[in-house]
C-alpha positions in Angstrom: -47.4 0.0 -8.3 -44.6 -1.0 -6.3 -43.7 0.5 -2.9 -40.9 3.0 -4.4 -43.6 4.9 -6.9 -42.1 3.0 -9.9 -44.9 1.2 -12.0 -43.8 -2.6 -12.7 -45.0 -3.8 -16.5 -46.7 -7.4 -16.7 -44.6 -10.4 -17.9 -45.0 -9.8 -22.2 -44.0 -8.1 -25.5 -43.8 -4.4 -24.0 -41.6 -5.7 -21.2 -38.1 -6.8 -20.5 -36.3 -8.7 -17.9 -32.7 -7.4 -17.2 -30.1 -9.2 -14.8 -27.4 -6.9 -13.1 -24.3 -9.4 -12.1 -21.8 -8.3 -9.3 -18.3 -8.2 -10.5 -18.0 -8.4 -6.7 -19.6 -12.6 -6.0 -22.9 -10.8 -4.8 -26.2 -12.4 -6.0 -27.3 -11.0 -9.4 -30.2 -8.9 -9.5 -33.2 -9.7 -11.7 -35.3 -6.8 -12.9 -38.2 -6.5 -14.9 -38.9 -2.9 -16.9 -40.9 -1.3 -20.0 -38.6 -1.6 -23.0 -39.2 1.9 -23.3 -37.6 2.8 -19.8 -35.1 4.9 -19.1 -31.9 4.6 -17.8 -33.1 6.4 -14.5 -35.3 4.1 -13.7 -32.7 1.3 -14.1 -30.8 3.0 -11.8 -33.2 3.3 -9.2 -34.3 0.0 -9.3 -30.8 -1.5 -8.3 -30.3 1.4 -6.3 -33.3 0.4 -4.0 -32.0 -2.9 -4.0 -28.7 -2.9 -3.2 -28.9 0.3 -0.6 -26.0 2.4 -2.7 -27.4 6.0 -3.9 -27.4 6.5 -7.7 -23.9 8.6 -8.2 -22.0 6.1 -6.6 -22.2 3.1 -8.8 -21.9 3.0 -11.8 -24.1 0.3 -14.2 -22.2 -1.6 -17.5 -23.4 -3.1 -20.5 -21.0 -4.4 -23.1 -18.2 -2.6 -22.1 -20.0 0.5 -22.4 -21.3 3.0 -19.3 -25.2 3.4 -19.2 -24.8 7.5 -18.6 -26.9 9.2 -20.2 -30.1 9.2 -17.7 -32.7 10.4 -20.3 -32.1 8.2 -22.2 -34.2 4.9 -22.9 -32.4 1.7 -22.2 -32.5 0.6 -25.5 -30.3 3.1 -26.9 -27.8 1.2 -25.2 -28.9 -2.0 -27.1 -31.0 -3.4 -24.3 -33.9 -5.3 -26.2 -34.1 -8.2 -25.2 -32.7 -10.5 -21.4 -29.4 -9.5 -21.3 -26.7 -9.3 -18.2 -25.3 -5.7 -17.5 -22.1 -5.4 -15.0 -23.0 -3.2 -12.4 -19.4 -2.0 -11.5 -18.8 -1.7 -7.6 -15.1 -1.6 -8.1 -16.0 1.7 -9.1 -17.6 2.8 -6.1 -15.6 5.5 -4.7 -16.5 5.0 -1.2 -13.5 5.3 1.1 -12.1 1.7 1.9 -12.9 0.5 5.2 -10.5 0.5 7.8 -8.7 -2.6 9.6 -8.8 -3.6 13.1 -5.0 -3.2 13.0 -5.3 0.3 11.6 -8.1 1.7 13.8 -5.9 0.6 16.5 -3.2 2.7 15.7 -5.4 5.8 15.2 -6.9 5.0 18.8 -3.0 4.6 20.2 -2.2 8.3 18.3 -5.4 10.1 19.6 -4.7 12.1 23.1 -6.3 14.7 24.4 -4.2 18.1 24.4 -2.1 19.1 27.3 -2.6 21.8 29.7 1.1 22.5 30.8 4.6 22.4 30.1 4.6 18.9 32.1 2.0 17.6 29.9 3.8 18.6 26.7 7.3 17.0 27.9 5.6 14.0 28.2 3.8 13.8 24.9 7.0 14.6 23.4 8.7 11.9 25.2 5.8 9.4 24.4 6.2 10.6 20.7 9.9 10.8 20.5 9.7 6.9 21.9 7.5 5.5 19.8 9.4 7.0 16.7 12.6 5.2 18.0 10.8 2.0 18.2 7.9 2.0 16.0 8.0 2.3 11.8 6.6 5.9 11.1 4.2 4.5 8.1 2.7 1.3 9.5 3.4 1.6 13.2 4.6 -2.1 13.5 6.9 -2.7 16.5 10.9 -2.9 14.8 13.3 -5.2 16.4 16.3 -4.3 17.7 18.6 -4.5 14.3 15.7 -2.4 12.4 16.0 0.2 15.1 19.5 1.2 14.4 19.1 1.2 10.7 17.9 4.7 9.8 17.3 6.2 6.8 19.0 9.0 5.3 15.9 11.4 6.8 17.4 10.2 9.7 13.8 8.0 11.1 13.4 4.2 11.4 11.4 2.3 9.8 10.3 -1.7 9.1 11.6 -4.4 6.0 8.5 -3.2 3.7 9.0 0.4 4.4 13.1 0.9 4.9 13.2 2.1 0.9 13.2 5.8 0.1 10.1 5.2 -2.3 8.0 3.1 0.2 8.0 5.6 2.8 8.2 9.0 0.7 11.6 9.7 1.7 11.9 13.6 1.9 15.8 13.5 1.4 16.6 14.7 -2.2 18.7 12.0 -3.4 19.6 13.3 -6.9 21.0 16.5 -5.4 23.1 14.8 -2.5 24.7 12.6 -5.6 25.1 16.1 -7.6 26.9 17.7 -4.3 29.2 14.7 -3.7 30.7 14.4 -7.6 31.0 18.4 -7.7 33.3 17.9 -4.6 35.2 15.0 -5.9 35.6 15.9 -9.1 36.6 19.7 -9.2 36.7 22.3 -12.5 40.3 23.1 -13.1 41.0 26.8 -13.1 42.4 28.3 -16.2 41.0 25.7 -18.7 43.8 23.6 -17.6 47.3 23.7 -18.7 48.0 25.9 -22.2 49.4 24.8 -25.2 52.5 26.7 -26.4 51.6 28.9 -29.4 54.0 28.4 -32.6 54.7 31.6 -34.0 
């Protein structure tokens, strides 16, 4: 018996040796299971090893996605030493945070005012770093970038300065709807009549 509970089979007929590659570069994993085994158990195995809890990784072989727990791996067609993909780019942890963007949380935090003196100056600090700061990625604009504001009426950098890069809340459709409904007017009456021939 291993230390997990699981019992390993002796090197022979009755057992199999599967490797589990990284898509990721990491080492592969070799693991050595009853032929008989169930998926489970495969599960656990590389779950032990590479610290990630069953339900958020997700284990490949030929193109197909070992899910069925119960059942033995070699429903799937594992028989005999073959690789499986264990898929970590479908973990669905949350991504890990920059340096550059934990900074920027830290910079937004504050702790919340106790008077009206306190809120003014919050609301300057805020109303500052809008004029000088891109509202998505916080990056510092220069001067130009400043002054070239968006139809929502904010500031933002190169990357962002497109209404579909920073979510723009303007309808644009509508404004274009407005303006040719104002240039281009109905004419009352249907226009000028024809005379009728009688």
């Amino acid at each position: 018996m291993d230390p997990g509970g699981i019992s390993l089979p002796p090197n022979g007929e009755d057992s199999v040796t599967i490797t589990v590659k990284s898509p990721m570069g990491g080492p592969d994993l070799l693991f050595q299971l009853w032929k008989d085994a169930k998926v489970a158990e495969l599960k656990t195995n590389v779950s032990e090893k590479i610290g990630v809890i069953t339900e958020k990784f997700a284990l490949m072989h030929k193109a197909i996605e070992l899910k069925e727990d119960e059942w033995p791996i070699a429903q799937y067609g594992i028989t005999d030493e073959k690789p499986i993909t264990e898929k970590e780019l479908r973990l669905y942890f949350p991504c890990a945070e920059t340096e550059a963007e934990l900074e920027i949380v830290r910079h937004d935090l504050y702790l919340a005012p106790q008077n009206m003196q306190q809120v003014n100056e919050v609301r300057a600090k805020f109303d500052l770093m809008a004029r000088v700061r891109c509202k998505i990625c916080s990056k510092k604009l220069q001067l130009r970038e400043q002054e070239q504001k968006c139809a929502c009426e904010r500031a933002f950098c190169v990357k962002h300065r497109q209404p579909e890069s920073h979510h723009c809340p303007v309808d644009f459709k509508n404004q274009g709807r407005v303006k040719i409904h104002k240039e281009n007017p109905k004419i009352c009456g249907g226009g000028a009549h024809k005379g009728k021939v009688e």
